[in-house]
C-alpha positions as CSV (number, residue, x, y, z in Angstrom):
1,X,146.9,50.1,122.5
2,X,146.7,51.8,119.3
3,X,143.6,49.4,118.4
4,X,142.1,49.9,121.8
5,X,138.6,51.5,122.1
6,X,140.1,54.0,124.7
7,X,142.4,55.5,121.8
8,X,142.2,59.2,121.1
9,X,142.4,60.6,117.9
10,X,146.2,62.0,116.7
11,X,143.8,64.8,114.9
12,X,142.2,66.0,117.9
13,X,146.3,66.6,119.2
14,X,147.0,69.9,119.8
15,X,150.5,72.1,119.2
16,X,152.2,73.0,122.3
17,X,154.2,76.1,122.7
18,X,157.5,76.6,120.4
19,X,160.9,75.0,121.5
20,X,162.1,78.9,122.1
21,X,159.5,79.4,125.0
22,X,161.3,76.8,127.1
23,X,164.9,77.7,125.8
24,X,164.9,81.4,125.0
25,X,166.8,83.8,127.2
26,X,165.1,86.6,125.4
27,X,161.5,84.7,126.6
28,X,163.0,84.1,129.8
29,X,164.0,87.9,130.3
30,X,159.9,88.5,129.0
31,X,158.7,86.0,131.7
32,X,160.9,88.3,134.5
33,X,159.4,90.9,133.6
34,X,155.9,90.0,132.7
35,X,155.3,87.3,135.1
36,X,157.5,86.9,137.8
37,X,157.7,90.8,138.6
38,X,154.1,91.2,138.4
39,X,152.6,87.9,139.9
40,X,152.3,87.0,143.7
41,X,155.4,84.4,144.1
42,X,156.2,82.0,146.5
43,X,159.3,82.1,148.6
44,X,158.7,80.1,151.5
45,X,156.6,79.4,154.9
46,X,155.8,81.8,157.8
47,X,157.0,79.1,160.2
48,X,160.2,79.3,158.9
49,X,160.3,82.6,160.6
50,X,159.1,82.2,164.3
51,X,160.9,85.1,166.2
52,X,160.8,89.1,166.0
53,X,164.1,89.1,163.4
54,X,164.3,86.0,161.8
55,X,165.2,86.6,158.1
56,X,164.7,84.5,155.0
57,X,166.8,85.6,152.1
58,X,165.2,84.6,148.5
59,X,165.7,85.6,144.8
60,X,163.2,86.4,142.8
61,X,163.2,86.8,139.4
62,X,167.2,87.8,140.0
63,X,165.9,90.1,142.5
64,X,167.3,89.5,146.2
65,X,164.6,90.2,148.9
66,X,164.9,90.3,152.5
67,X,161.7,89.1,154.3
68,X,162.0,89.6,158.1
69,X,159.6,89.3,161.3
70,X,159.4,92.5,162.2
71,X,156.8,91.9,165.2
72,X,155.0,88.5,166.5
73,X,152.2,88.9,164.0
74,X,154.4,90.9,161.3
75,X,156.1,89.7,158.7
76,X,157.6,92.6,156.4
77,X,160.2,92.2,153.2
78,X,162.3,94.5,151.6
79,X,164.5,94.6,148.7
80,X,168.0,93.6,149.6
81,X,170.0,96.9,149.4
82,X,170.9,99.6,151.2
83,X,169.7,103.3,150.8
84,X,173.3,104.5,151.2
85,X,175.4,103.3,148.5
86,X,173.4,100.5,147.2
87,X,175.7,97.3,149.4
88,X,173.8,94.1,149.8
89,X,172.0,93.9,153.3
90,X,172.5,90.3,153.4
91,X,175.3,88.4,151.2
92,X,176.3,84.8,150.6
93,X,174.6,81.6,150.0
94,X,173.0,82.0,153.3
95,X,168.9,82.0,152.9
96,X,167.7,82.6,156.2
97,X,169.3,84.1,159.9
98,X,168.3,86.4,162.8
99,X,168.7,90.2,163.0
100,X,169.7,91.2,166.7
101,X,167.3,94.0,166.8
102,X,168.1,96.1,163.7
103,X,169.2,95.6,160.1
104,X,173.0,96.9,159.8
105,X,174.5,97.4,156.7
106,X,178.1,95.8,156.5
107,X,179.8,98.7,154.2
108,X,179.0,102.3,156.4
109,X,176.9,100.2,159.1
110,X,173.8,102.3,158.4
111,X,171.5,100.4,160.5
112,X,167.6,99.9,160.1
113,X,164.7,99.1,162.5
114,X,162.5,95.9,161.6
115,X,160.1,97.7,159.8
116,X,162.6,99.2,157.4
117,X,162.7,102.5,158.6
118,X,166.2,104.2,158.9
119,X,167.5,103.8,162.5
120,X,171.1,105.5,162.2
121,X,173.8,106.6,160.2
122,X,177.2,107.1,161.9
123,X,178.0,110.7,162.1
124,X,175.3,111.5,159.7
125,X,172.7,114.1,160.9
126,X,168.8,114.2,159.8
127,X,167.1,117.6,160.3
128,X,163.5,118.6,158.9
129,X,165.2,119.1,155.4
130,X,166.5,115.8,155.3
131,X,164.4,113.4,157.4
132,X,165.6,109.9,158.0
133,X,161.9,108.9,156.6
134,X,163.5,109.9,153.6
135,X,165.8,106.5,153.5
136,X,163.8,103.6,155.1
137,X,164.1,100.8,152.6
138,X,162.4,100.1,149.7
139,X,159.3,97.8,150.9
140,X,158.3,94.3,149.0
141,X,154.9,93.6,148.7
142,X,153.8,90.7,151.0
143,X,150.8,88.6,151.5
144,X,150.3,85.2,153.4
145,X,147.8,82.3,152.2
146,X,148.2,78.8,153.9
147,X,150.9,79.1,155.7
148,X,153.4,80.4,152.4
149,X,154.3,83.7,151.9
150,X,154.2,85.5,149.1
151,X,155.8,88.5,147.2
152,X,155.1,90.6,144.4
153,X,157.4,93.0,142.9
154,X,155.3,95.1,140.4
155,X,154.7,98.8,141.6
156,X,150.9,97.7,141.9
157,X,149.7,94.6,142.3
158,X,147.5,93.6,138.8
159,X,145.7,91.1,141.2
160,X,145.1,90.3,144.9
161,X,146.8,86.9,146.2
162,X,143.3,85.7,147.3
163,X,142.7,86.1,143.1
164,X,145.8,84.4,142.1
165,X,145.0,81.5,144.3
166,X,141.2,81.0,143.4
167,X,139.4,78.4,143.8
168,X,142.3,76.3,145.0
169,X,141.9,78.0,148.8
170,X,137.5,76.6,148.1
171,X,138.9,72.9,146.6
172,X,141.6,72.6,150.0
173,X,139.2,74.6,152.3
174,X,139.5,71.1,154.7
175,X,143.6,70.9,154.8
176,X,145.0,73.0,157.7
177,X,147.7,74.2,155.7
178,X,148.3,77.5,158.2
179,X,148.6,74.7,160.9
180,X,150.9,72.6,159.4
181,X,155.0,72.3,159.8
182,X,157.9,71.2,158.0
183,X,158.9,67.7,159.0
184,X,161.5,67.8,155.9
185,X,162.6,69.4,152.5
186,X,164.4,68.3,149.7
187,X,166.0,70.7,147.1
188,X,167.0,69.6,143.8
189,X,168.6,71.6,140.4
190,X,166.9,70.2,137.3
191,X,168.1,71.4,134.2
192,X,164.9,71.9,132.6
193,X,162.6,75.0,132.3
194,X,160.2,76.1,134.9
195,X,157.3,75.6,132.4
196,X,158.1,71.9,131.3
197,X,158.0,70.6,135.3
198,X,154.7,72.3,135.6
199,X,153.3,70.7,132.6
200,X,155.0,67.7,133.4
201,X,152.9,67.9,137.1
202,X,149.5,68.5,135.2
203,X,149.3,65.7,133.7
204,X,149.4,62.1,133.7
205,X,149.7,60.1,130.7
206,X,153.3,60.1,132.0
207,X,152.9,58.3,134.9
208,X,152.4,54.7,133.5
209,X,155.5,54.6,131.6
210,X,157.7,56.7,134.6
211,X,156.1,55.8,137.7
212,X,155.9,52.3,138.1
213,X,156.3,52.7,141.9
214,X,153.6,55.5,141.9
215,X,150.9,53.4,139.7
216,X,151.4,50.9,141.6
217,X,150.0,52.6,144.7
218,X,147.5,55.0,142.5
219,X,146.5,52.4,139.9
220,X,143.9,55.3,138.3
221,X,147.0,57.2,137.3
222,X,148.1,54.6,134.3
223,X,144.8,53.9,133.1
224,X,143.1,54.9,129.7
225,X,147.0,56.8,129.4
226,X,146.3,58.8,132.8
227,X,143.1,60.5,131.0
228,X,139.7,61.8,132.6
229,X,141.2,62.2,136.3
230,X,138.9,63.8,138.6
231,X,141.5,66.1,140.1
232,X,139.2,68.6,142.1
233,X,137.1,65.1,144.1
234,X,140.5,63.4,144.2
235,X,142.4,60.0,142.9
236,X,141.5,57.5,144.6
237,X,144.6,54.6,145.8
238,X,144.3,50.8,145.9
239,X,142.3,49.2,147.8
240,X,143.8,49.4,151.1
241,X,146.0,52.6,150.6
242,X,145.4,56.0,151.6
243,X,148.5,58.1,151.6
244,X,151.9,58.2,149.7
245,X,154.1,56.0,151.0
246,X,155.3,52.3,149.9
247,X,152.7,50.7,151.4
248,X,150.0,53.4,151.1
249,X,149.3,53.3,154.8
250,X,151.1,55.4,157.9
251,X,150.9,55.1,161.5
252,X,150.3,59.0,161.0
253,X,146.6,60.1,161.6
254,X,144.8,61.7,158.7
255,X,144.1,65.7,158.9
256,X,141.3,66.5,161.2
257,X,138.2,67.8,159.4
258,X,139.0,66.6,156.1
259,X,135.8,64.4,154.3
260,X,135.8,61.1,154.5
261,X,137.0,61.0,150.3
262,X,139.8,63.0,150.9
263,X,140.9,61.1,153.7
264,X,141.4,58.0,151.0
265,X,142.0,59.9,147.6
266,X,145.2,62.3,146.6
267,X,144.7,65.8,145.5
268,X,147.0,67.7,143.0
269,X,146.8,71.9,142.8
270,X,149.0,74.4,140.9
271,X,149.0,77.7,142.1
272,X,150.9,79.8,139.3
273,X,153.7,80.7,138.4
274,X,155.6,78.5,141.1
275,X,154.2,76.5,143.8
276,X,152.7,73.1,143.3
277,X,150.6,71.3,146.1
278,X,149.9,67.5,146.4
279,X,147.8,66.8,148.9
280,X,147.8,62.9,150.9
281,X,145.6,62.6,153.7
282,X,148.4,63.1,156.1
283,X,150.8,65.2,154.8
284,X,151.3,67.7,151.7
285,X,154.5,67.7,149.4
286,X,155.1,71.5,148.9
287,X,156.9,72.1,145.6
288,X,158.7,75.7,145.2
289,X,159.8,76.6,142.3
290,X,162.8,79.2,141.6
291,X,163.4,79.3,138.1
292,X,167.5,80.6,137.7
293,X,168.1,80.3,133.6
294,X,166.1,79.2,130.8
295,X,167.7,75.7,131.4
296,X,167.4,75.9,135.2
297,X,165.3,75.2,138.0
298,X,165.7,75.0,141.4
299,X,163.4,73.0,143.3
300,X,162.6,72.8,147.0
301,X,160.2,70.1,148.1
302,X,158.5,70.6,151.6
303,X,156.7,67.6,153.3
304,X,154.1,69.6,155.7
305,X,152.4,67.6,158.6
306,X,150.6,68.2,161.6
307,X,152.2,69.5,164.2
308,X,150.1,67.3,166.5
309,X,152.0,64.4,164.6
310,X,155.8,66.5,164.2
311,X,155.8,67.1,168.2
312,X,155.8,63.5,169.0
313,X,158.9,62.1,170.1
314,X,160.7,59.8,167.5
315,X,158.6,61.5,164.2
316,X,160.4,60.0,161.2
317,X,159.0,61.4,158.1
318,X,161.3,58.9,155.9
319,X,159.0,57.0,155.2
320,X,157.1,60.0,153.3
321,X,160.5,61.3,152.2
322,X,161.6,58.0,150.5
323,X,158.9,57.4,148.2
324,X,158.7,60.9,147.3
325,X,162.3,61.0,146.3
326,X,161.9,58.2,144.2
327,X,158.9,59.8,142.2
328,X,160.9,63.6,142.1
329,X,164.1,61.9,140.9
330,X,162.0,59.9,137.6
331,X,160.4,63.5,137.5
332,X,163.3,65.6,137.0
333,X,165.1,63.3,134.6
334,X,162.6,63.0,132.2
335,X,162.3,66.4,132.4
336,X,165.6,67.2,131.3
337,X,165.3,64.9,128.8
338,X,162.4,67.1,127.0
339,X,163.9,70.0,127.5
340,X,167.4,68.8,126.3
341,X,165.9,66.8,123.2
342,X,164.4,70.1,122.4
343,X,167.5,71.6,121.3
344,X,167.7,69.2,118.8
345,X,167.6,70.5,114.9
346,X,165.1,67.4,114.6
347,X,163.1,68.2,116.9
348,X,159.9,69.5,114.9
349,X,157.8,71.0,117.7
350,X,155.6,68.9,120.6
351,X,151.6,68.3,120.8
352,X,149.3,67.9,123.5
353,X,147.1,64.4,123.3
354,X,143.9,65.0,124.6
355,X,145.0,63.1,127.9
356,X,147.2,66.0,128.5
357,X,144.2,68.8,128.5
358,X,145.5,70.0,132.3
359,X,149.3,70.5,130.5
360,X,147.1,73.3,128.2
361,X,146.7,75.9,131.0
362,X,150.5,76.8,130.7
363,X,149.6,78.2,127.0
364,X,146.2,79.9,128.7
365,X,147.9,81.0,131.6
366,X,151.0,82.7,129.0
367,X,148.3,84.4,126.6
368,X,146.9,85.9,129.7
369,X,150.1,87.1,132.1
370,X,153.0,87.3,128.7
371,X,150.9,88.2,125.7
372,X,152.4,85.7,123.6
373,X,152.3,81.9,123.0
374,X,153.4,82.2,119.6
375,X,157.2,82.2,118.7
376,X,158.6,86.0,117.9
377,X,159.1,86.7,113.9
């Protein structure tokens, strides 16, 4: 290969970020602050939360956040503690339940209507000089795009959601994201830092020597090293494939509306800092990421469908499921394997080949939301 016409130049390599950016807890403890405080982050889907108070429970950045349905068309979230003397709301490993009509605190039982506002405080009385507006919980703000909700914990919001997602809402205009519903999830804990499984996604020179299974069914993805992929038209599949599964091909029907390319060609779209979206003409792998330590992410994978196709009797998304576990699992472990070999005293810092270009918008998107892509003196 080395010999090969195709070749890039080692000189036009480029540095990628120092080993601390990905290992740090002092960068990590930036990246709260700087990043996932201020940015619009993804903690699950609407659907997830169909009647007035369902709850989903999420952590972000070490924050706990209550988001609750507070009418049919409502969806409101609220930092997990209460206004008396600061208990947890909601406790336990338990990410999601239903509120029987209030919010009641387990320490003093002060109890809280949907939309946050104080309801009752046993043998506490509010008068004009102390008003129970005074203790409604603290609210999160909460957007929706697609179907996902998102939160953002900065006391103002540096952009809107519709900014943050750009022109990824114009490229997946055709997908009826809002529509769709989870047929399945997988959750995984790789011990690798949020930033290397993103770069990891954006690129492709990768995939040849990972994904044997995947390259197989999306033979652009090992050629000429994974380089000059049309990502925004899409990639196309072998010749008689059209979605991501072992043999390409599902007794699923394709998405309604979408163009006839997209309805043979896979999509890949990063909305930062933690959801990635890979788009097959019958059903989207919905990657959320919930980055715990420097060294730790967690994972969840949602495979969205129709629910024209979920309501049948006897849907079996395994087939979907299956291949995609295969292609997480070589994923994750060669993940850890960069970010573990980068604790190494040799280790002498990484470069971007050309064919990893996409990988560079981790250092563009840092410069622009941390202020620093250089190591600290």
């Amino acid at each position: 290969m080395n010999g090969d016409d195709t070749a890039v130049r080692a000189a036009d390599m480029k540095p990628a970020l120092a080993p601390q950016f990905y290992r740090s807890q002092e960068l990590f403890e930036l990246e709260r602050q700087r990043i996932f405080n201020t940015q619009w982050f993804c903690v699950g889907r609407a659907e997830q939360l169909v009647n007035r108070g369902d709850y989903l429970h999420a952590s972000v950045a070490g924050e706990s956040v209550i988001v609750v349905r507070a009418r049919a068309d409502t969806l409101r979230a609220f930092y997990n503690v209460c206004r008396h003397r600061g208990s947890r709301l909601v406790s336990g490993a338990a990410c999601s339940g239903h509120f029987d009509g209030a919010i009641v605190c387990p320490y003093h039982a002060w109890s809280y209507n949907l939309d946050g506002g104080l309801r009752a405080a046993p043998f506490v009385r509010f008068d004009e000089d102390c008003p129970k507006e005074n203790f409604s919980l603290v609210p999160v703000r909460l957007e929706e795009w697609g179907g996902f909700i998102f939160l953002n914990l900065g006391e103002k919001a540096v952009q809107s959601l519709s900014e943050q997602v750009g022109l990824v809402a114009e490229r997946l205009s055709r997908y009826p994201l809002e529509e769709m519903r989870r047929g399945a999830q997988l959750v995984y804990d790789v011990r690798a830092n949020w930033k290397i499984i993103v770069e990891n996604y954006n690129e492709c020179y990768h995939c040849g020597p990972v994904h044997p299974e995947l390259c197989a069914l999306v033979p652009a993805f090992r050629q000429n090293g994974g380089a000059s992929l049309e990502w925004n038209d899409g990639i196309p599949h072998r010749p008689g494939a059209w979605t991501f599964t072992a043999s390409g091909t599902s007794t699923r029907a394709p998405f309604p509306g979408l163009s006839e390319r997209e309805k043979t060609h896979h999509k890949g779209e990063v909305i930062y800092p933690n959801l990635m979206l890979s788009m097959a003409a019958e059903h989207v792998a919905a990657f959320t990421l919930w980055p715990m330590e420097p060294g730790l992410t967690r994972i969840t994978c949602d495979f969205l469908f129709h629910p024209s196709e979920t309501s049948k009797p006897g849907f079996d998304p395994a087939d979907v499921v299956e291949f995609w576990d295969v292609v997480n699992r070589q994923d994750w472990k060669i993940c850890e394997s960069v970010h573990d070999g980068m604790g190494s005293r040799g280790f002498r810092g990484a470069f971007y080949s050309p064919m990893e270009d996409p990988s560079l918008d981790i250092r563009r998107y840092l410069e622009k939301h941390l202020g620093v892509t250089e190591e600290p003196r």
